[in-house]
C-alpha positions in Angstrom: -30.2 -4.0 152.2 -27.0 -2.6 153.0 -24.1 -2.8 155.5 -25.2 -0.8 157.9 -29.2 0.4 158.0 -29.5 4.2 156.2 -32.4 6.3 157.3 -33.9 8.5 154.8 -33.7 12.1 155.8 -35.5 13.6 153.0 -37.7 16.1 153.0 -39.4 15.4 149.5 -38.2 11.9 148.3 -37.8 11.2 144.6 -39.7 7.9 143.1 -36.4 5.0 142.5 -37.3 2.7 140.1 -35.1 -0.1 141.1 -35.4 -2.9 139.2 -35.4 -4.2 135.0 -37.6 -6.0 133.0 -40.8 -4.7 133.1 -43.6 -3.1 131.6 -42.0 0.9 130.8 -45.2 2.2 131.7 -44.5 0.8 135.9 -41.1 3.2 135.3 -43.2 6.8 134.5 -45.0 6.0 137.9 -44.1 8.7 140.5 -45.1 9.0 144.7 -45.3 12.6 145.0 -45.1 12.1 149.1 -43.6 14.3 151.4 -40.6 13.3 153.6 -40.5 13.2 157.8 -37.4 14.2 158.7 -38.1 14.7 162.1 -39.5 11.5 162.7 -36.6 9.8 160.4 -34.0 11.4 162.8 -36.1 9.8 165.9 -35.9 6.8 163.8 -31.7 7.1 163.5 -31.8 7.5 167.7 -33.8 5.1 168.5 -31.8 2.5 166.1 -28.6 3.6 167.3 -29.5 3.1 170.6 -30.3 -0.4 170.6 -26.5 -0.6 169.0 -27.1 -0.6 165.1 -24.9 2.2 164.4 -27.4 3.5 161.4 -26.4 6.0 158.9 -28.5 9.0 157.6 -29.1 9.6 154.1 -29.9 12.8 153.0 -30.1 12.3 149.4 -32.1 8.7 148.4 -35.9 8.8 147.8 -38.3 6.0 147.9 -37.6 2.7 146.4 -40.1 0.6 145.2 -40.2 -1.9 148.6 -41.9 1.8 149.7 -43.5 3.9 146.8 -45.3 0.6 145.9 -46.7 -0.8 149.1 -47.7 3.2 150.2 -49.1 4.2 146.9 -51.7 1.3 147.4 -52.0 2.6 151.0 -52.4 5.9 150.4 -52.8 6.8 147.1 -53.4 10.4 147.2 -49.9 10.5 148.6 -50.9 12.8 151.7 -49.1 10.7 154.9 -45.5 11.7 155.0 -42.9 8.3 154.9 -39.1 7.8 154.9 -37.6 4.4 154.6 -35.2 2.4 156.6 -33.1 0.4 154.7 -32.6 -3.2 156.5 -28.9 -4.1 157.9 -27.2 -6.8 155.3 -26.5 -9.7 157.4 -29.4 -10.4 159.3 -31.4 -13.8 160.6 -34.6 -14.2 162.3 -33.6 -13.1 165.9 -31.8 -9.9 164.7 -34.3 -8.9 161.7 -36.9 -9.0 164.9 -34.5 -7.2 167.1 -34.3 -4.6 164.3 -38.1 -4.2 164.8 -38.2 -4.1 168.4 -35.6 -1.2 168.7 -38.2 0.7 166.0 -41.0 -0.3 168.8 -41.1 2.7 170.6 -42.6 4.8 166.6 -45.4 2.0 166.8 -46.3 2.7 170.2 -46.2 6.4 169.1 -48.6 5.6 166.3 -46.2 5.7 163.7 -47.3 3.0 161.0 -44.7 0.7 160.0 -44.7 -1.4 157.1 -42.2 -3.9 156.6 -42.5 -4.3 152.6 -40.7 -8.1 150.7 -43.0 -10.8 149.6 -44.3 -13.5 151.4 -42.5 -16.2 148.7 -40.0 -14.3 146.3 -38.5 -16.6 143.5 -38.0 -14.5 140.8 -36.5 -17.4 138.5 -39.6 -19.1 139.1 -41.5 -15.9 138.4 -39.8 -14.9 135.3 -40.0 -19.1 133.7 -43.8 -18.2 134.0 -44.9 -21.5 135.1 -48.8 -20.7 134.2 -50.1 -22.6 137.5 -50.1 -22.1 141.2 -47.3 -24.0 142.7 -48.0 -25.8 145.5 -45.1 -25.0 147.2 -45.8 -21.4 147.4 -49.2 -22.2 148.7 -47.9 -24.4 151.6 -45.2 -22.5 153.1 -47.6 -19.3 152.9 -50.2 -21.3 155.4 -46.9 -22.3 157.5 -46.3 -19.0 158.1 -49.9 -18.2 158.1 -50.3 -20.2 160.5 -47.4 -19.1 162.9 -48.5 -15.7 162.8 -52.1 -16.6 164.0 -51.1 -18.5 166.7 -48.9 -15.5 168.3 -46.2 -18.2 167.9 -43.1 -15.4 167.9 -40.0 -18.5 168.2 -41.6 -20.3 165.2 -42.1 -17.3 163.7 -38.6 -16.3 163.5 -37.2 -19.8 162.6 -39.3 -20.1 159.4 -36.4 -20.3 156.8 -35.3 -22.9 158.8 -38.1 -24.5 159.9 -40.9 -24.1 157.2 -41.6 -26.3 154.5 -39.9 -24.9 151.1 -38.3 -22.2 152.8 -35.1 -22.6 150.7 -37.6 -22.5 147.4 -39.8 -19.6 148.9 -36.7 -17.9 149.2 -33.3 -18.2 147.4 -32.5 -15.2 149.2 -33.7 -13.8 152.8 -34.0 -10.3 152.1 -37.5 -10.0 150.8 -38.7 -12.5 154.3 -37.2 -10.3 156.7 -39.2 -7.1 156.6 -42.3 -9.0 158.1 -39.8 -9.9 161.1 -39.2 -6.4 161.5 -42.7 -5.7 161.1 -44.0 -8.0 164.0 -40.9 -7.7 166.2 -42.1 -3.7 166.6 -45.2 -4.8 167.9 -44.2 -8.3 169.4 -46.7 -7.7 172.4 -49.5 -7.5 169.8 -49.3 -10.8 168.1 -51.2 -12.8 167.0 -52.5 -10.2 163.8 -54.8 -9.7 161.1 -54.6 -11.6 158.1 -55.1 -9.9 154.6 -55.7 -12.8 152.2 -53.4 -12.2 148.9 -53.7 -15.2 147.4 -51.0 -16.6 144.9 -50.2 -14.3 141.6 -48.3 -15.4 138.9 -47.8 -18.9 140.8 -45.4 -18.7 143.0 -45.9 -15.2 144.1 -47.8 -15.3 147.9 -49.4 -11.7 148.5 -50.8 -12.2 152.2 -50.2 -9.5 154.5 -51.1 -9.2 158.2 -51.3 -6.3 160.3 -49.8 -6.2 163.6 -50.7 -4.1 166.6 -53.1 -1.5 167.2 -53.6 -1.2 163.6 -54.9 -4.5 163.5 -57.2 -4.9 166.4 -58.7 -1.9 164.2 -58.7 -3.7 161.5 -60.4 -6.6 162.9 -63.1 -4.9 164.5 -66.8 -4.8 162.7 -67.4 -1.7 160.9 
């Protein structure tokens, strides 16, 4: 997150490893993706038209809220991406604001994936507790079960309004991406669910797909 959101204008962006303390081998992984920075610029418009005076970035690559979520995705690394960093102050209304000014790349069939973790206590993560908490478990359903019902207000109040938000998330920056995720494709909740179960015990890894995308996903093969 930053002050003001930056829009990657790269045509080939370089694989960040941003962040300490893990296994080396996760920091000689590379995402040899191509850039879009003709879609990234439409991205920039669009954002600075709903009044969020974004900045372009010509220079950062990928971090790993993107390489890691799109190497999973599309592993071959053949689907161009840039990334949108997320304004610094945010709440629930804005983060889905944000998304709803990005609404217009959705409708265009532009896939947007709004990368964090459904619960994100790294303290808890790093103690290694050695058992699912239930905590993790029973805010994930809350949301779970806000998202199914197409319940957008409830949605959006969650760190307010769902049990253990405060534990789920010491900070708000890994909750708001799926904010901006739905609020691009508000008309198309409720979604799909991807069940992720808990990893490491406190670590939710659900997913849902929004939109068109996941109507697709839905339907029988």
């Amino acid at each position: 997150m930053t002050p003001s959101p930056r829009v990657g204008l790269v045509a080939r962006p370089q694989t960040i490893h941003d962040f300490g303390g893990f296994d080396p081998a996760l920091y000689e992984i590379t995402y040899p993706v191509d850039g879009h920075p003709a879609l990234a610029q439409r991205a920039l418009d669009l954002l600075g038209e709903a009044g969020w005076a974004p900045q372009p970035d010509e220079r950062r690559g990928l971090d790993h809220g993107a390489w890691v979520p799109l190497r999973h995705l599309y592993p071959a690394a053949d689907v161009p991406a840039f990334q949108v960093s997320l304004p610094a102050r945010l709440d629930g209304d804005s983060a889905w604001a944000f998304g709803a000014a990005l609404a217009p790349l959705a409708e265009e069939g532009v896939l947007i994936v709004g990368s964090g973790s459904l619960t994100h206590n790294l303290a808890e993560f790093r103690s290694g507790p050695g058992r699912d908490e239930a905590y993790a478990a029973e805010f994930a359903a809350w949301v779970r079960d806000a998202v199914v019902q197409g319940d957008s207000a409830r949605l959006r109040q969650t760190l307010t309004l769902a049990p253990h938000a405060r534990r789920a998330h010491p900070t708000t920056e890994h909750f708001w991406p799926l904010l901006v995720a739905a609020g691009a494709a508000a008309s198309a909740l409720p979604a799909t669910v991807i069940e992720g179960g808990i990893t490491h015990g406190v670590l939710s890894m659900d997913a849902y797909v929004f939109g068109p995308a996941g109507a697709r996903a839905a339907a029988p093969a």
